[in-house]
GUROVO-734380 format. One record per atom (N, C-alpha, C): residue in one letter; atom name; z, y, x. Coordinates in Angstrom, 3 decimals, decimal comma, always signed. Each point is the difference from the previous one (the first is absolute). Layout:
N
marnu bado:A | kolvo:CA | w:Z | v:Y | u:X
...
***
This chain:
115
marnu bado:X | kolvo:N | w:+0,000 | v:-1,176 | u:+0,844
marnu bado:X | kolvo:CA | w:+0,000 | v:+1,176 | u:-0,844
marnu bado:X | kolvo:C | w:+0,000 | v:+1,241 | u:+0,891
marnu bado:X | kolvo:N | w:-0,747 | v:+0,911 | u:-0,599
marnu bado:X | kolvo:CA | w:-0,170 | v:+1,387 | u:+0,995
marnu bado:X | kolvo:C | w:+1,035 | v:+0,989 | u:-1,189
marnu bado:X | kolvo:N | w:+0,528 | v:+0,501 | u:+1,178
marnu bado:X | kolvo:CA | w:+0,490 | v:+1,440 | u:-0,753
marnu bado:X | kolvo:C | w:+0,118 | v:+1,389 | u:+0,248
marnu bado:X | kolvo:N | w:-0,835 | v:+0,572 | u:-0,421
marnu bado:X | kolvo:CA | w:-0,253 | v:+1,209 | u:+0,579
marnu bado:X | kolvo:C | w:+0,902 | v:+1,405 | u:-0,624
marnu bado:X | kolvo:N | w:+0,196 | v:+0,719 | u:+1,045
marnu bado:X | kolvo:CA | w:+1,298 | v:+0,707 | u:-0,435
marnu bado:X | kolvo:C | w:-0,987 | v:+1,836 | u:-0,126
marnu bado:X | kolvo:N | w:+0,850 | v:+0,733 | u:-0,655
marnu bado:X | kolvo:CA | w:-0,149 | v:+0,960 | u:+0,073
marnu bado:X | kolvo:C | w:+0,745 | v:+1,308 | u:+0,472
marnu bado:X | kolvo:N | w:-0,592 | v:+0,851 | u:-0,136
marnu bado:X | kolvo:CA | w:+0,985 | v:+1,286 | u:+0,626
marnu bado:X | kolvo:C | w:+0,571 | v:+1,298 | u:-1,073
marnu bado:X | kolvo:N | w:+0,380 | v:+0,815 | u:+0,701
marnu bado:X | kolvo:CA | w:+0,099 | v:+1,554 | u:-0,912
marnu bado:X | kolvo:C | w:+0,028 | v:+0,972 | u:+1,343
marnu bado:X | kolvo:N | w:-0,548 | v:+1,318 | u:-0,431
marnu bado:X | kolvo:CA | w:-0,085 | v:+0,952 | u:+0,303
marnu bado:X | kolvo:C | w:+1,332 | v:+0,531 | u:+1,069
marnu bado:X | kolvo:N | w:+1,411 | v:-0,762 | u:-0,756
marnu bado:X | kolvo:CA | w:+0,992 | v:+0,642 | u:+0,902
marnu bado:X | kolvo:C | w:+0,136 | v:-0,609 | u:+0,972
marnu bado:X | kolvo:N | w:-0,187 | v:-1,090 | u:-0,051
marnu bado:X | kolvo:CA | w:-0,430 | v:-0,896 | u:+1,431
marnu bado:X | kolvo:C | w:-0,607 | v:+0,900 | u:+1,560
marnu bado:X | kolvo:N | w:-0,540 | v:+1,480 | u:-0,567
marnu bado:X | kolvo:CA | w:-0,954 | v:+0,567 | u:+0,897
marnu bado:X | kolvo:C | w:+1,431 | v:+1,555 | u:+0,011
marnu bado:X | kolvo:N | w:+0,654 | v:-0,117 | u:-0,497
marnu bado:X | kolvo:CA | w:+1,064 | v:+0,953 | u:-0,246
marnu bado:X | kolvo:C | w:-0,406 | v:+1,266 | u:-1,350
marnu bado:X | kolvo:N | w:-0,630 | v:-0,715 | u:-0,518
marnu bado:X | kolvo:CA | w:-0,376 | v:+0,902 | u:-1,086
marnu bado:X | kolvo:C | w:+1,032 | v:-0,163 | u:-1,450
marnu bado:X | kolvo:N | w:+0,483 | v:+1,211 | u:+0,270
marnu bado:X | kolvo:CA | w:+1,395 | v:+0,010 | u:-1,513
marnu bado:X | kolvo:C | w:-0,059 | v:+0,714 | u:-0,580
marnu bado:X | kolvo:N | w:-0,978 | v:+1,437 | u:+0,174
marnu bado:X | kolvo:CA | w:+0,623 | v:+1,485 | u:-0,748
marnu bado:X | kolvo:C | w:-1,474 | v:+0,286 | u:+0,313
marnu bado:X | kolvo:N | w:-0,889 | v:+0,494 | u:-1,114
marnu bado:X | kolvo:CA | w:-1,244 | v:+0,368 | u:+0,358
marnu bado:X | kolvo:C | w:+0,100 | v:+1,521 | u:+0,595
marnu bado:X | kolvo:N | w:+0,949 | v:+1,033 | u:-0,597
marnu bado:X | kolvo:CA | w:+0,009 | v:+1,104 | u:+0,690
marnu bado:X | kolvo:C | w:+0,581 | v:+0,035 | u:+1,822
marnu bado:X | kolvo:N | w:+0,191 | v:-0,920 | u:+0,419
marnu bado:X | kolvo:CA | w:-0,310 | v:-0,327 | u:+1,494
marnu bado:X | kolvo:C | w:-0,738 | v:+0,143 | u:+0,522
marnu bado:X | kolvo:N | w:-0,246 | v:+1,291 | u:+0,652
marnu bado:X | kolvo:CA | w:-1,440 | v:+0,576 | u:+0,780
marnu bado:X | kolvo:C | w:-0,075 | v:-1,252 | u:+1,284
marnu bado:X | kolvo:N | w:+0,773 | v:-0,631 | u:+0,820
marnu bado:X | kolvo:CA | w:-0,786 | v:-1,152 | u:+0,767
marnu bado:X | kolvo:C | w:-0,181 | v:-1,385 | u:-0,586
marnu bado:X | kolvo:N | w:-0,287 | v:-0,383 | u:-1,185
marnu bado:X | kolvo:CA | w:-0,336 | v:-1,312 | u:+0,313
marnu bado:X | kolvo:C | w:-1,575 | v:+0,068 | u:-0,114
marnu bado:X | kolvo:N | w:-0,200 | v:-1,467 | u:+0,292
marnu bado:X | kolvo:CA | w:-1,406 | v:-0,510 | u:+0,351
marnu bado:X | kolvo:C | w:-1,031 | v:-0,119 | u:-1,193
marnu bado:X | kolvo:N | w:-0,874 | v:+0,861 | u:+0,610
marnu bado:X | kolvo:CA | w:-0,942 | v:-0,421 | u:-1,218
marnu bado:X | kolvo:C | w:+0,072 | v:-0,876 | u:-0,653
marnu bado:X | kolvo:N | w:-0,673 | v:-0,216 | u:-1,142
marnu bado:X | kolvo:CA | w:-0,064 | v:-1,114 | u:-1,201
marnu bado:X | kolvo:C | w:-1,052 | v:-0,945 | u:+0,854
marnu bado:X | kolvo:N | w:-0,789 | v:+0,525 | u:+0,327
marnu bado:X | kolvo:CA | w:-1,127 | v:-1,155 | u:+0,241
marnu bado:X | kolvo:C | w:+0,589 | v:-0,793 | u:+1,431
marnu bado:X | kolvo:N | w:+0,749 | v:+0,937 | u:+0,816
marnu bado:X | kolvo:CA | w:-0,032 | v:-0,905 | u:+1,090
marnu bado:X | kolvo:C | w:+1,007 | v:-1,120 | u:-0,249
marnu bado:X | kolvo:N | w:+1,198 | v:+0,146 | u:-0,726
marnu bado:X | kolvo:CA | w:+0,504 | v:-0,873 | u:-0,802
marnu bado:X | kolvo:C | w:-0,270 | v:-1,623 | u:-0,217
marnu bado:X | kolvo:N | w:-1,187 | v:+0,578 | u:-1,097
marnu bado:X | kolvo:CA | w:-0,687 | v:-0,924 | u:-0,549
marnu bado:X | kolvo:C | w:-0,760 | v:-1,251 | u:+0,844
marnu bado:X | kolvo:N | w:-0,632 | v:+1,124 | u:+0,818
marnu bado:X | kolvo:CA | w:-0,927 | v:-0,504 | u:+1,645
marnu bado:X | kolvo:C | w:+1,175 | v:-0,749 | u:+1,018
marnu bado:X | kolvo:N | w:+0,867 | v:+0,387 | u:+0,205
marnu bado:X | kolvo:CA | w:+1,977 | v:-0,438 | u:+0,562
marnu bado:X | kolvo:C | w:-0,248 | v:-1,398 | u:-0,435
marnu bado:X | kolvo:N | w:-0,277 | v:+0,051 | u:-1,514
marnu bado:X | kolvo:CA | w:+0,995 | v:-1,543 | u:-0,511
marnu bado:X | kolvo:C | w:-0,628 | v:-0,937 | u:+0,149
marnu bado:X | kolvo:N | w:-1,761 | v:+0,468 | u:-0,157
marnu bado:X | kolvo:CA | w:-0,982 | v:-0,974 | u:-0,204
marnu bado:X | kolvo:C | w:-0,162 | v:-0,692 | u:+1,446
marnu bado:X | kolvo:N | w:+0,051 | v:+1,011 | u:+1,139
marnu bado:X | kolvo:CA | w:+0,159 | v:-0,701 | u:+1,006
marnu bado:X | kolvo:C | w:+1,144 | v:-1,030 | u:+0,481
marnu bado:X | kolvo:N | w:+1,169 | v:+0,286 | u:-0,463
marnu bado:X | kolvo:CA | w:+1,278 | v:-0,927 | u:+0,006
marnu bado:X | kolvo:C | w:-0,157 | v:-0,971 | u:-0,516
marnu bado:X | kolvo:N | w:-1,137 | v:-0,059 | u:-1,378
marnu bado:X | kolvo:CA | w:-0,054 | v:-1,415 | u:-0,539
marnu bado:X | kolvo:C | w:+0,190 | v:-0,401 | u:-1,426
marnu bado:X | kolvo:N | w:+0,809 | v:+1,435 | u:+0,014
marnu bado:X | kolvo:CA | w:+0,400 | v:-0,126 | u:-1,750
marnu bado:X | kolvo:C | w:-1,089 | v:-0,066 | u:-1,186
marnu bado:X | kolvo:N | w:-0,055 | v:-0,134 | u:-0,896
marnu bado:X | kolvo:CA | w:-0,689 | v:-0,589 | u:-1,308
marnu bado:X | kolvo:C | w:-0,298 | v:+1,509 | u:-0,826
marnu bado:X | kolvo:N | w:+1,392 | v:-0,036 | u:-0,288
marnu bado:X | kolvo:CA | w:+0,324 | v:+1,260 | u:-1,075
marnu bado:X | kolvo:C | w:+1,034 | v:+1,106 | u:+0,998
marnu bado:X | kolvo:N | w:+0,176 | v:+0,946 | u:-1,061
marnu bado:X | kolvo:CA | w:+1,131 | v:+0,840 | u:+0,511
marnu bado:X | kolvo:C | w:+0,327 | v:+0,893 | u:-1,366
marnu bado:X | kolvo:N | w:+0,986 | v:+0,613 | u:-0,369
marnu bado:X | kolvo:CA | w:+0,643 | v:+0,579 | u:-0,653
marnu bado:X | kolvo:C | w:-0,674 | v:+1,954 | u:-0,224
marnu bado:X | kolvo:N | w:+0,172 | v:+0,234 | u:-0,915
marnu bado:X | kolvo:CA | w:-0,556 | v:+1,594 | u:-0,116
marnu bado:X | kolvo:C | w:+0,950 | v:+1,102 | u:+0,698
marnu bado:X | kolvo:N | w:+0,937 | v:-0,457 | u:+0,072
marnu bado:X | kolvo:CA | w:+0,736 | v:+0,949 | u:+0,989
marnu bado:X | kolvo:C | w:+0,678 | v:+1,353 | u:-1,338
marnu bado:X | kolvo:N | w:+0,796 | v:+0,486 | u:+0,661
marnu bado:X | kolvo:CA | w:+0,553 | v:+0,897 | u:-0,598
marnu bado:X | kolvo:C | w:-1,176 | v:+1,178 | u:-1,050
marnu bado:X | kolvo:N | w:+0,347 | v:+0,008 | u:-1,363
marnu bado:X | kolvo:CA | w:-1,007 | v:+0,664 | u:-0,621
marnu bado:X | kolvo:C | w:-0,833 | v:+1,417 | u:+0,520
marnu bado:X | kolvo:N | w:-1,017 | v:-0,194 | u:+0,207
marnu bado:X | kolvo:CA | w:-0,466 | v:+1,085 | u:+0,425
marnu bado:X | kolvo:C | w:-0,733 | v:-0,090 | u:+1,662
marnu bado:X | kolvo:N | w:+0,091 | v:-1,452 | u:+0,420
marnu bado:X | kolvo:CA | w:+0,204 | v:-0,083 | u:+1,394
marnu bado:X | kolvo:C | w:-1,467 | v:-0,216 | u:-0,172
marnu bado:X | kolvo:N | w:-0,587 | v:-1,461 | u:-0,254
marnu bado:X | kolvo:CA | w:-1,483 | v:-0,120 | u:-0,072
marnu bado:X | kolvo:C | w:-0,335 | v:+0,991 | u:-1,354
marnu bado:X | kolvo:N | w:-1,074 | v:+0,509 | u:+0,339
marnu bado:X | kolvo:CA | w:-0,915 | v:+0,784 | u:-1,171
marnu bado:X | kolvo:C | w:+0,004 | v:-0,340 | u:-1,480
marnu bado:X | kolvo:N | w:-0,057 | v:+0,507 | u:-0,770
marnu bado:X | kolvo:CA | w:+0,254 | v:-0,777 | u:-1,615
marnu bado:X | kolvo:C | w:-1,857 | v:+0,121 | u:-0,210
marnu bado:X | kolvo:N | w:-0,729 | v:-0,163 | u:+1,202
marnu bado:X | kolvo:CA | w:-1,735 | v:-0,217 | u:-0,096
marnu bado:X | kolvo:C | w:-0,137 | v:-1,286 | u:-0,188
marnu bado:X | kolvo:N | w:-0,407 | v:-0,721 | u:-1,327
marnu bado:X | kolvo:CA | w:-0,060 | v:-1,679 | u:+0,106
marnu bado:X | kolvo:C | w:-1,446 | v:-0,100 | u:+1,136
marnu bado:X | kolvo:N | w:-0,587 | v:+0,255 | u:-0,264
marnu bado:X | kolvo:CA | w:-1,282 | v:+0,045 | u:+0,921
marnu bado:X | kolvo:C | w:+0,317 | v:+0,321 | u:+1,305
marnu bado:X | kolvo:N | w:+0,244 | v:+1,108 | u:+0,125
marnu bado:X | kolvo:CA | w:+0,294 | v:-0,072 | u:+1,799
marnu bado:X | kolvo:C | w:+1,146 | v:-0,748 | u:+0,406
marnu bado:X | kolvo:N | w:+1,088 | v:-0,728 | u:-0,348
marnu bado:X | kolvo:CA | w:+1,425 | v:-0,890 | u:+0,029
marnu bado:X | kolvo:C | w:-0,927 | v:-1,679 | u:+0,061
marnu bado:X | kolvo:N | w:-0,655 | v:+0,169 | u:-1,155
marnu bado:X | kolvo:CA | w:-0,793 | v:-1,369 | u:+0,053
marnu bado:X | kolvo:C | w:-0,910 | v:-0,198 | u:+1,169
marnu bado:X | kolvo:N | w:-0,557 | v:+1,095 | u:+0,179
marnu bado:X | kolvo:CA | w:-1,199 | v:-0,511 | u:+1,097
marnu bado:X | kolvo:C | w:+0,504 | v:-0,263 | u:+1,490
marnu bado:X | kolvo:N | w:+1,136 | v:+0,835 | u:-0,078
marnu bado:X | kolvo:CA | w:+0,983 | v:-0,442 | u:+1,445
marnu bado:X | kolvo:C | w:+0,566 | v:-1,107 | u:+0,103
marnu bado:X | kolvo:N | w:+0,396 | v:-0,096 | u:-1,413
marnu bado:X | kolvo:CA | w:+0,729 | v:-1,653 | u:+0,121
marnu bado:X | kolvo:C | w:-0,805 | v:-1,142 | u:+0,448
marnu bado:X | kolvo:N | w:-1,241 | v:-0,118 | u:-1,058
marnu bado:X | kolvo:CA | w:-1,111 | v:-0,983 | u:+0,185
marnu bado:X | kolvo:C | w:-0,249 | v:+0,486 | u:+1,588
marnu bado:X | kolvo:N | w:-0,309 | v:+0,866 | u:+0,489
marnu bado:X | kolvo:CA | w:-0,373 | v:+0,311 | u:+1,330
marnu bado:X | kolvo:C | w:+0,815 | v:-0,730 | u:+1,517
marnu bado:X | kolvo:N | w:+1,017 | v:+0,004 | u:-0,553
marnu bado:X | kolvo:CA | w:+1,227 | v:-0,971 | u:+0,743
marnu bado:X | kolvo:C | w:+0,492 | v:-1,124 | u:-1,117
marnu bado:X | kolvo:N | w:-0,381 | v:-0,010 | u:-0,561
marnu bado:X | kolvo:CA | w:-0,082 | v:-2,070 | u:-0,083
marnu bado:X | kolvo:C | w:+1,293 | v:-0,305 | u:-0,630
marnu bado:X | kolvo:N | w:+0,501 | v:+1,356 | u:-0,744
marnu bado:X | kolvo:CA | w:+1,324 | v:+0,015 | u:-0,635
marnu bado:X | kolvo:C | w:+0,152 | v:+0,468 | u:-1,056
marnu bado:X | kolvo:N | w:+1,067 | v:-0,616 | u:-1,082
marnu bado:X | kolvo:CA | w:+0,282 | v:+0,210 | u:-1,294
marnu bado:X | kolvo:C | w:+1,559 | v:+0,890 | u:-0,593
marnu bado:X | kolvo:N | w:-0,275 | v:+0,311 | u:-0,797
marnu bado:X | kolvo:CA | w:+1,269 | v:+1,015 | u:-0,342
marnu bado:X | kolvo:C | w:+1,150 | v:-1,312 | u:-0,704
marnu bado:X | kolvo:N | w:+0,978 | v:+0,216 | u:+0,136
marnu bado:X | kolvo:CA | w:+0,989 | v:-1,438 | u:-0,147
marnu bado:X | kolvo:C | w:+1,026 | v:+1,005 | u:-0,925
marnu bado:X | kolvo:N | w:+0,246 | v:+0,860 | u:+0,050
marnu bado:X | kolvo:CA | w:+1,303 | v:+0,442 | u:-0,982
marnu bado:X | kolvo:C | w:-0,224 | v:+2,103 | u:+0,432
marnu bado:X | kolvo:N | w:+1,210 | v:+0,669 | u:-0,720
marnu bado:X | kolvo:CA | w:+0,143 | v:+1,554 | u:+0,154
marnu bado:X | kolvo:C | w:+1,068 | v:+0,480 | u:+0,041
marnu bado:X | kolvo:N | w:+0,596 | v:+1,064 | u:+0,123
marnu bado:X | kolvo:CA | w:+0,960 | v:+0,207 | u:+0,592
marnu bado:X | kolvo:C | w:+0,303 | v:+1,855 | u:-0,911
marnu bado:X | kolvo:N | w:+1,574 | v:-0,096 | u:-0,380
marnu bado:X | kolvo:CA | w:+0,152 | v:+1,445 | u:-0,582
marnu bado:X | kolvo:C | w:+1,378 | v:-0,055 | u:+0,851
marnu bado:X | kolvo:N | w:-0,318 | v:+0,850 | u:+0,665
marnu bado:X | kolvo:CA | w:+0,864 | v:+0,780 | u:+1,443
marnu bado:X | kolvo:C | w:+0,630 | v:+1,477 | u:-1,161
marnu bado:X | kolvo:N | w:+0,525 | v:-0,107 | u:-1,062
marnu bado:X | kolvo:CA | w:+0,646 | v:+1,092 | u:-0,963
marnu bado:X | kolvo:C | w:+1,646 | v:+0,079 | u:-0,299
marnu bado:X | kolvo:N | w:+0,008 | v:+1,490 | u:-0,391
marnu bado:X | kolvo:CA | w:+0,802 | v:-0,488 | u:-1,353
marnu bado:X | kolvo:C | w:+0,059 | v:-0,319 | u:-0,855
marnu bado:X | kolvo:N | w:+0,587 | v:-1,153 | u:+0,023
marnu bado:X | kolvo:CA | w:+0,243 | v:-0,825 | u:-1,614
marnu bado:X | kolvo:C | w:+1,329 | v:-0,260 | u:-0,591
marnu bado:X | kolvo:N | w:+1,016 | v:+1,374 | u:+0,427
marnu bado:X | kolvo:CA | w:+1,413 | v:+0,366 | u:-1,385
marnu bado:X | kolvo:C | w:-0,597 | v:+1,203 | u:-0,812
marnu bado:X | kolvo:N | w:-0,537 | v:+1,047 | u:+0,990
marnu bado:X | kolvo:CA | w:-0,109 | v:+1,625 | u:-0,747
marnu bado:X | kolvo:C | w:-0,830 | v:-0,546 | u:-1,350
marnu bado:X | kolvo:N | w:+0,583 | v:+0,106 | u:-1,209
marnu bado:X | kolvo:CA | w:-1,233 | v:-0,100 | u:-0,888
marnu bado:X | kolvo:C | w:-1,127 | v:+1,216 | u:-0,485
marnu bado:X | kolvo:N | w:+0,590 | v:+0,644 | u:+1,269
marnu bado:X | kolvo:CA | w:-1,115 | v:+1,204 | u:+0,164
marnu bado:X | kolvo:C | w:-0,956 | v:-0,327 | u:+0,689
marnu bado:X | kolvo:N | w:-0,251 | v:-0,933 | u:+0,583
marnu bado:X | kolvo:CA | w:-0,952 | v:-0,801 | u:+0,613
marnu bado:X | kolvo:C | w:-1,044 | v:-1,298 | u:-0,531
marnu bado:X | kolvo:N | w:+0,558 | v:+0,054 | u:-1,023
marnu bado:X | kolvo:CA | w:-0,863 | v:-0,822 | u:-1,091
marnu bado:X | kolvo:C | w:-1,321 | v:+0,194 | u:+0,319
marnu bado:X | kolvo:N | w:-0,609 | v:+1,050 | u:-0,309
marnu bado:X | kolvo:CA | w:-1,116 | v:-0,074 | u:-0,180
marnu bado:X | kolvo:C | w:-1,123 | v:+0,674 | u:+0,716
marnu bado:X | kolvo:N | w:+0,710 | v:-0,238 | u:+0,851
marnu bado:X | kolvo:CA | w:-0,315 | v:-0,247 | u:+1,786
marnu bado:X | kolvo:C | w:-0,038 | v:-1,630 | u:+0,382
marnu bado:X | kolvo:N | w:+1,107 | v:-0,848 | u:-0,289
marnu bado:X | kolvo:CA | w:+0,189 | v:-1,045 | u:+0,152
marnu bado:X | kolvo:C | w:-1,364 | v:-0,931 | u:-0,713
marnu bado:X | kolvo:N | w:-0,224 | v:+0,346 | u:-1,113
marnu bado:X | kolvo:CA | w:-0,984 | v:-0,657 | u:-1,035
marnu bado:X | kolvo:C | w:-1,435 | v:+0,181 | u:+0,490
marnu bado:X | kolvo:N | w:+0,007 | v:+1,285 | u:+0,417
marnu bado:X | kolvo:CA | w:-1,497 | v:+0,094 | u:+0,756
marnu bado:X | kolvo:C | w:-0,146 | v:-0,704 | u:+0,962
marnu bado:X | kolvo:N | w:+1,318 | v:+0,081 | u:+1,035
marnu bado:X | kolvo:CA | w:-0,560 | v:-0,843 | u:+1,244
marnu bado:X | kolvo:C | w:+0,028 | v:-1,440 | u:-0,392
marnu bado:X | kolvo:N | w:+0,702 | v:-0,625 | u:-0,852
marnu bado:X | kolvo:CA | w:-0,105 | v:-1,287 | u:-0,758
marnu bado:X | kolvo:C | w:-2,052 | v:-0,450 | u:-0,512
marnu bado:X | kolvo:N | w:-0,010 | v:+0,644 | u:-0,752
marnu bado:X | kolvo:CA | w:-1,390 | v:+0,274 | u:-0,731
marnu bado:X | kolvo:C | w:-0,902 | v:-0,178 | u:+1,550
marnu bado:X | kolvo:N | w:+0,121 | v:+1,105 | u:+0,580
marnu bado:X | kolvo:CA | w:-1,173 | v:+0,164 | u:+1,224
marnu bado:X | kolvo:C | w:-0,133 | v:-1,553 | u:+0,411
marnu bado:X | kolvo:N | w:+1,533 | v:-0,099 | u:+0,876
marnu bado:X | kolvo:CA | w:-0,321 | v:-1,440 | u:+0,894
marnu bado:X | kolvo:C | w:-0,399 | v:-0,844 | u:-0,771
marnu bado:X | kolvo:N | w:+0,855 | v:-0,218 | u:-1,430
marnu bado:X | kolvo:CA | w:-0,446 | v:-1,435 | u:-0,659
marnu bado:X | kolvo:C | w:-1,955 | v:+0,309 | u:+0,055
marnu bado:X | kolvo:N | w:-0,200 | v:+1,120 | u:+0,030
marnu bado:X | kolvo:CA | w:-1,597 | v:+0,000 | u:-0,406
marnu bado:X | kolvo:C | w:-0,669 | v:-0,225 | u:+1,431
marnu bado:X | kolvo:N | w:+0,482 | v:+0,483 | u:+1,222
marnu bado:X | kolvo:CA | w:-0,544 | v:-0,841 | u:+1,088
marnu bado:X | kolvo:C | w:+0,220 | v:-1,234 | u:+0,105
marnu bado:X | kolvo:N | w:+0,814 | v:-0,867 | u:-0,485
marnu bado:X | kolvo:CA | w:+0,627 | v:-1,452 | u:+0,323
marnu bado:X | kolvo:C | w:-0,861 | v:-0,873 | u:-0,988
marnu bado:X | kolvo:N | w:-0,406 | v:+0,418 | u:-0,918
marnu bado:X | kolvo:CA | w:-0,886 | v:-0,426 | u:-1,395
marnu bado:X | kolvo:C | w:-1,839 | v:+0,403 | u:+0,782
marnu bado:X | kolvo:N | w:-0,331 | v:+0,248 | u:+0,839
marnu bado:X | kolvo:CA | w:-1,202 | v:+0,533 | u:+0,425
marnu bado:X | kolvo:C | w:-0,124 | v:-0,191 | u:+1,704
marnu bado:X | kolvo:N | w:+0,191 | v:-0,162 | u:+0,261
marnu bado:X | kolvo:CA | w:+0,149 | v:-0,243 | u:+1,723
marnu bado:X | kolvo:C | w:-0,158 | v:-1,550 | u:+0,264
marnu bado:X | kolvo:N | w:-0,307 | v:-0,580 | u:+0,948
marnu bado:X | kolvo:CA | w:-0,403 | v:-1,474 | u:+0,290
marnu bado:X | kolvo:C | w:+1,273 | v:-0,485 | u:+0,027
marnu bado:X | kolvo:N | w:+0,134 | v:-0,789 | u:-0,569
marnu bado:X | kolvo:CA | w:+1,077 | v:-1,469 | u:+0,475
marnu bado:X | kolvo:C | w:-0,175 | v:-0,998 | u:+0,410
marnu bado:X | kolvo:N | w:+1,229 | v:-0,297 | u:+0,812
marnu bado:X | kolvo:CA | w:-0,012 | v:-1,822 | u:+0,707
marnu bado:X | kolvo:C | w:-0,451 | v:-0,230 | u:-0,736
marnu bado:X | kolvo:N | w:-1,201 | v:-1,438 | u:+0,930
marnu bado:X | kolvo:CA | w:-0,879 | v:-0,879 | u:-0,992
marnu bado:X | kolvo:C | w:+0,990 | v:-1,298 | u:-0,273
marnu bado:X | kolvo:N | w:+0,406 | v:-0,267 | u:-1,004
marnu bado:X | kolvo:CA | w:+0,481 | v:-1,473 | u:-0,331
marnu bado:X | kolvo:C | w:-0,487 | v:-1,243 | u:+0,989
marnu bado:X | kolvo:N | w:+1,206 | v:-0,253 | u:+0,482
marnu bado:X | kolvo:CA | w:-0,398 | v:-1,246 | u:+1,335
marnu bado:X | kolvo:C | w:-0,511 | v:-1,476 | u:-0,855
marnu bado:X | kolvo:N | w:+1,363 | v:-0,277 | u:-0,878
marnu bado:X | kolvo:CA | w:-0,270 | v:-1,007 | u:-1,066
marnu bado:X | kolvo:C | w:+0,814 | v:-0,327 | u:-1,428
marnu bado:X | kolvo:N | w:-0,698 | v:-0,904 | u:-0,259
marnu bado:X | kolvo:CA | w:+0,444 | v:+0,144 | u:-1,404
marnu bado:X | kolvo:C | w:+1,520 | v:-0,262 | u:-0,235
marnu bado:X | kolvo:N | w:+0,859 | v:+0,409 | u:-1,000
marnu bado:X | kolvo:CA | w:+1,065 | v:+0,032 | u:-0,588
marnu bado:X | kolvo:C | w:+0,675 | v:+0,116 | u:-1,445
marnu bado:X | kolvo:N | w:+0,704 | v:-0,900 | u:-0,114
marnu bado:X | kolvo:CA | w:+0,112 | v:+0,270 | u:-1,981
marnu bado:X | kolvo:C | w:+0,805 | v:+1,434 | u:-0,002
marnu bado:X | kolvo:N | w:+1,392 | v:+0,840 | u:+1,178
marnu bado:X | kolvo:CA | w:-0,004 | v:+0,564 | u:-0,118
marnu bado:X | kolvo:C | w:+0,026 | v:+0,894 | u:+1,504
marnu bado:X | kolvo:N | w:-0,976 | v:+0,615 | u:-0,250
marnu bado:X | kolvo:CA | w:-0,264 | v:+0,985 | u:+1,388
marnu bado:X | kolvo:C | w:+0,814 | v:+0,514 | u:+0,573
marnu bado:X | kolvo:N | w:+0,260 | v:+0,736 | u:+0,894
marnu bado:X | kolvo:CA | w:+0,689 | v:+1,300 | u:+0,496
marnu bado:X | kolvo:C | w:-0,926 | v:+1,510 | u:-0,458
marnu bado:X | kolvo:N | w:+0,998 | v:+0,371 | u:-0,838
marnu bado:X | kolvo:CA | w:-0,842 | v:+1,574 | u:+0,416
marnu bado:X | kolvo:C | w:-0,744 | v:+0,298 | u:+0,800
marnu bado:X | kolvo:N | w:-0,168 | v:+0,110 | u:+1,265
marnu bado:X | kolvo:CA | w:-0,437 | v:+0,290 | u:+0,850
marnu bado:X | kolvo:C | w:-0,813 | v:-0,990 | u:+1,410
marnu bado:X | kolvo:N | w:-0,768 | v:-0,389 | u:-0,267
marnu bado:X | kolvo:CA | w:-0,152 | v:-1,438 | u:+1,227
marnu bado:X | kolvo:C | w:-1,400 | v:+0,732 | u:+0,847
marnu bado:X | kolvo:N | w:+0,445 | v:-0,194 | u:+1,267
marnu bado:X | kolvo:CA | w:-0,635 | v:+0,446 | u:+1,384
marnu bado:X | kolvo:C | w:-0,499 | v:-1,209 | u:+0,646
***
């Protein structure tokens, strides 16, 4: 059995998108694919582009799939609601549109997520 693992963004020290040094998005991406990884994670909202087209073509470009997303928020202020709901909405709409792990094999019940 092969098992192929994946990554995230903070792996590269990426936590806070208003962080003027971290590493580009793409080199990232280009980072993991060379390490080996499958998939990798969207990283803190706002980190990769909310462009399905340009996010997709990088991914496919490095040989990698989006595996899960990430809300780096507040979630007590309920003044943040609807702030919270958008960034909910956005990612679920990249995670619903972006390539995924291809299914290795069959299962009565899957994993969410298989790399």
């Amino acid at each position: 059995m092969t098992m192929h693992i994946t990554s995230a963004p903070c792996c590269w020290g990426v936590d806070d998108v208003n962080n003027p040094h971290l590493p580009p998005w793409q080199r990232v991406l280009s980072e993991a694919a060379q390490a080996g990884y499958r998939g990798i994670e969207l990283g803190p909202y706002g980190y990769l582009p909310l462009d399905i087209d340009l996010v997709g073509t990088a991914l496919g470009a490095n040989g990698l799939s989006v595996v899960a997303g990430t809300i780096f928020d507040d979630l007590v202020d309920p003044a943040n609601l609807d702030n919270l709901l958008r960034q909910t909405r956005d990612i679920c709409d990249l995670l619903t549109r972006l390539p995924r792990c291809p299914r290795r094999r069959a299962s009565a019940s899957p994993p969410p997520i298989w790399c």
